[in-house]
C-alpha positions as a Markdown table, in Angstrom:
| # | Residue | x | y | z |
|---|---|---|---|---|
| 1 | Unk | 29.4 | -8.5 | 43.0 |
| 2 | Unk | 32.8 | -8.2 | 42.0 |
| 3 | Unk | 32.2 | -10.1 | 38.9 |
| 4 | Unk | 29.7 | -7.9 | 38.0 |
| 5 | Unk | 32.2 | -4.7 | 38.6 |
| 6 | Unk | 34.5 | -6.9 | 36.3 |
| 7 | Unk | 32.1 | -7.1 | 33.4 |
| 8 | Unk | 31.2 | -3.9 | 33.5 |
| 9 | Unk | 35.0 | -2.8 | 33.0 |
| 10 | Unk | 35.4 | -5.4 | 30.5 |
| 11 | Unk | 32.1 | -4.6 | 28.4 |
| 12 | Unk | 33.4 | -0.8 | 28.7 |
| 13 | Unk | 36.2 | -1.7 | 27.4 |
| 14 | Unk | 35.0 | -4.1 | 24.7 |
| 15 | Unk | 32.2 | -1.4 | 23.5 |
| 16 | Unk | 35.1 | 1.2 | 23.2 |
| 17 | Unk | 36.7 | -1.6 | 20.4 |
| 18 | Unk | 33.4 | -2.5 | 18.6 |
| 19 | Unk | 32.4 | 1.2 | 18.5 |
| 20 | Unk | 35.8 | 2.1 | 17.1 |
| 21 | Unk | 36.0 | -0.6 | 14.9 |
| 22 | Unk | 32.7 | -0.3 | 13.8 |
| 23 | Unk | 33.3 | 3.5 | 13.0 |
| 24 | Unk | 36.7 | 2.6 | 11.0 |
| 25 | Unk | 34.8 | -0.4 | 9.2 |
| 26 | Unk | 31.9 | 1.9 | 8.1 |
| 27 | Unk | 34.2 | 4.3 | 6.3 |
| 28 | Unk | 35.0 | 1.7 | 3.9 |
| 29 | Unk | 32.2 | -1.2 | 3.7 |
| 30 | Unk | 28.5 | -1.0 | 4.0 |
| 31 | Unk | 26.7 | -0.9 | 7.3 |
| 32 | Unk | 26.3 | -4.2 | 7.3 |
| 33 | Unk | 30.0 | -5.5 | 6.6 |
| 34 | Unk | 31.1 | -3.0 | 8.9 |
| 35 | Unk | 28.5 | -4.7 | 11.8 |
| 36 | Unk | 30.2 | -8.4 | 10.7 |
| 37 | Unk | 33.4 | -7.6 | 10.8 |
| 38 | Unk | 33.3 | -5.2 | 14.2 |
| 39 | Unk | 31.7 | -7.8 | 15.4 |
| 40 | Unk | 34.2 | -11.1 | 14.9 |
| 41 | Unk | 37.4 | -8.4 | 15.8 |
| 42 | Unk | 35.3 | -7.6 | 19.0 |
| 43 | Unk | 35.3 | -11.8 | 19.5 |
| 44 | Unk | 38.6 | -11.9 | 19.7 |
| 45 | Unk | 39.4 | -9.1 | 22.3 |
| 46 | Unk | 35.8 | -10.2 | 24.1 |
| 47 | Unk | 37.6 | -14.0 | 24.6 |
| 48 | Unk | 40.5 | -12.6 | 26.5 |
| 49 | Unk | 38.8 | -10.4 | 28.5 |
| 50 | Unk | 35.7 | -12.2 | 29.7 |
| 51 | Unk | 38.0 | -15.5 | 30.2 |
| 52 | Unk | 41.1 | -14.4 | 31.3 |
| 53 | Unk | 39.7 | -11.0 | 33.2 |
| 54 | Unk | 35.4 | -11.6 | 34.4 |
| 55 | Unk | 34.8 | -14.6 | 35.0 |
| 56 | Unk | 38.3 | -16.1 | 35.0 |
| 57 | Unk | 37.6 | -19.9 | 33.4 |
| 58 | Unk | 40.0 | -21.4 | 31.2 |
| 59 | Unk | 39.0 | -23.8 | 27.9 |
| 60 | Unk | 35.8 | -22.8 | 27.4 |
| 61 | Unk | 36.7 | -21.5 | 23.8 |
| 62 | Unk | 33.9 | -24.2 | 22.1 |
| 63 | Unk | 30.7 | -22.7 | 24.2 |
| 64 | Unk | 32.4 | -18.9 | 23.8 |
| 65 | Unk | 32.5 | -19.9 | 19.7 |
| 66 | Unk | 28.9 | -21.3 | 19.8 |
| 67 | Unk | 27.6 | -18.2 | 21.9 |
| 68 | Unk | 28.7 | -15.8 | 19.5 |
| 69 | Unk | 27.6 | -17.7 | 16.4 |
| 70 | Unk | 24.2 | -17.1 | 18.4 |
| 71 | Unk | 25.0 | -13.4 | 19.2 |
| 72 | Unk | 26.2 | -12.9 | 15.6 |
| 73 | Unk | 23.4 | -14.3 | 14.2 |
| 74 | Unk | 21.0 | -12.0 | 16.8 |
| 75 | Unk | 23.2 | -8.7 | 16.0 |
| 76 | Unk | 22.8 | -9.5 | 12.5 |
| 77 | Unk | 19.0 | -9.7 | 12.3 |
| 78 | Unk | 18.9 | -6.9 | 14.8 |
| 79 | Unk | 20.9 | -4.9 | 12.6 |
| 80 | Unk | 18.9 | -5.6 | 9.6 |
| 81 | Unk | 15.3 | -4.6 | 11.2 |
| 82 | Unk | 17.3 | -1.3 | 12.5 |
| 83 | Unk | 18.3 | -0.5 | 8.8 |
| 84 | Unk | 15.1 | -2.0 | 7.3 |
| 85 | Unk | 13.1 | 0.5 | 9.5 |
| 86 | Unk | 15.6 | 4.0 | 8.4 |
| 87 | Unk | 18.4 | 3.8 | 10.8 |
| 88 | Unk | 22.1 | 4.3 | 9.6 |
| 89 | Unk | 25.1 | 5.1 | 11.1 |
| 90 | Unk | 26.3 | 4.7 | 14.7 |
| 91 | Unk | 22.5 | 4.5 | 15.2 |
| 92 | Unk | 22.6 | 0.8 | 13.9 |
| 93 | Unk | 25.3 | 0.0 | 16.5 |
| 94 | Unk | 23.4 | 1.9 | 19.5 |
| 95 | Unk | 20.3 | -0.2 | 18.7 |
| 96 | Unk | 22.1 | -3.6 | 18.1 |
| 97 | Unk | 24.4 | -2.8 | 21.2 |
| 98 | Unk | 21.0 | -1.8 | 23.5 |
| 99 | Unk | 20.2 | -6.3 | 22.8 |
| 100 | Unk | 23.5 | -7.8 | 21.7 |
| 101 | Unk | 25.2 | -6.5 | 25.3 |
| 102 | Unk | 22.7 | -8.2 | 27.8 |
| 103 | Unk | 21.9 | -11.2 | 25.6 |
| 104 | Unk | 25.3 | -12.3 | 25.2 |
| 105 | Unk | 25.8 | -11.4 | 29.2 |
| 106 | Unk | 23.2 | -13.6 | 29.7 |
| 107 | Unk | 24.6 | -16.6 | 27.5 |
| 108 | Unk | 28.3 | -16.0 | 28.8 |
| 109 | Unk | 27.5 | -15.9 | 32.4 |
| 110 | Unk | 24.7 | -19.0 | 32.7 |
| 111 | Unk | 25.9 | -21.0 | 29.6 |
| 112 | Unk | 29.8 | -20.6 | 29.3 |
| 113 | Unk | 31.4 | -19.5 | 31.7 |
| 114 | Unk | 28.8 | -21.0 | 34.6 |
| 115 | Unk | 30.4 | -23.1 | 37.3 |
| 116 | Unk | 30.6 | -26.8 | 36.2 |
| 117 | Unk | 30.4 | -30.0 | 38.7 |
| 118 | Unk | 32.4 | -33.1 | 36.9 |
């Protein structure tokens, strides 16, 4: 349970960055640059903060990469149905954030950071 409590702090606090970067991004690139790169400076500060904070595994930095090649490529394609269909603005990143948040949960808690037996 407390791990839970953990991510929720952490995805609070990793929402707050990809909405604010997202926001600053969008004033000079297109929707759609502003998604990629909010997305890969939210990578960064998600790392720390679901390794060093969460779940609290060190060198798992391959299977974090590879999960949010997967999330990228998920946001993306979310993204472009969102903006394909009329939506715009913060919009895009409400819709993307409703499927990117508990799909990458879902990768980082059974896939990468999940207990291993050596």
């Amino acid at each position: 349970m407390l791990e839970f409590i953990r991510f929720l702090f952490g995805g609070f606090f990793n929402t707050l960055v990809s909405a604010t970067s997202y926001y600053a991004f969008s004033l000079f690139f297109d929707e759609y640059l502003a998604l990629g790169f909010s997305f890969w400076l939210t990578f960064i500060v998600s790392y720390a903060v679901n390794s060093k904070f969460v779940f609290r595994v060190a060198d798992v930095k391959l299977l974090f990469f590879l999960a949010v090649i997967l999330a990228f490529f998920m946001q993306q394609f979310i993204g472009a149905i969102t903006v394909w269909f009329g939506g715009s603005g913060m919009f895009v990143f409400f819709v993307v954030s409703l499927v990117h948040v508990p799909f990458f949960y879902i990768l980082c808690r059974f896939w990468v950071f999940r207990e291993r037996k050596y």
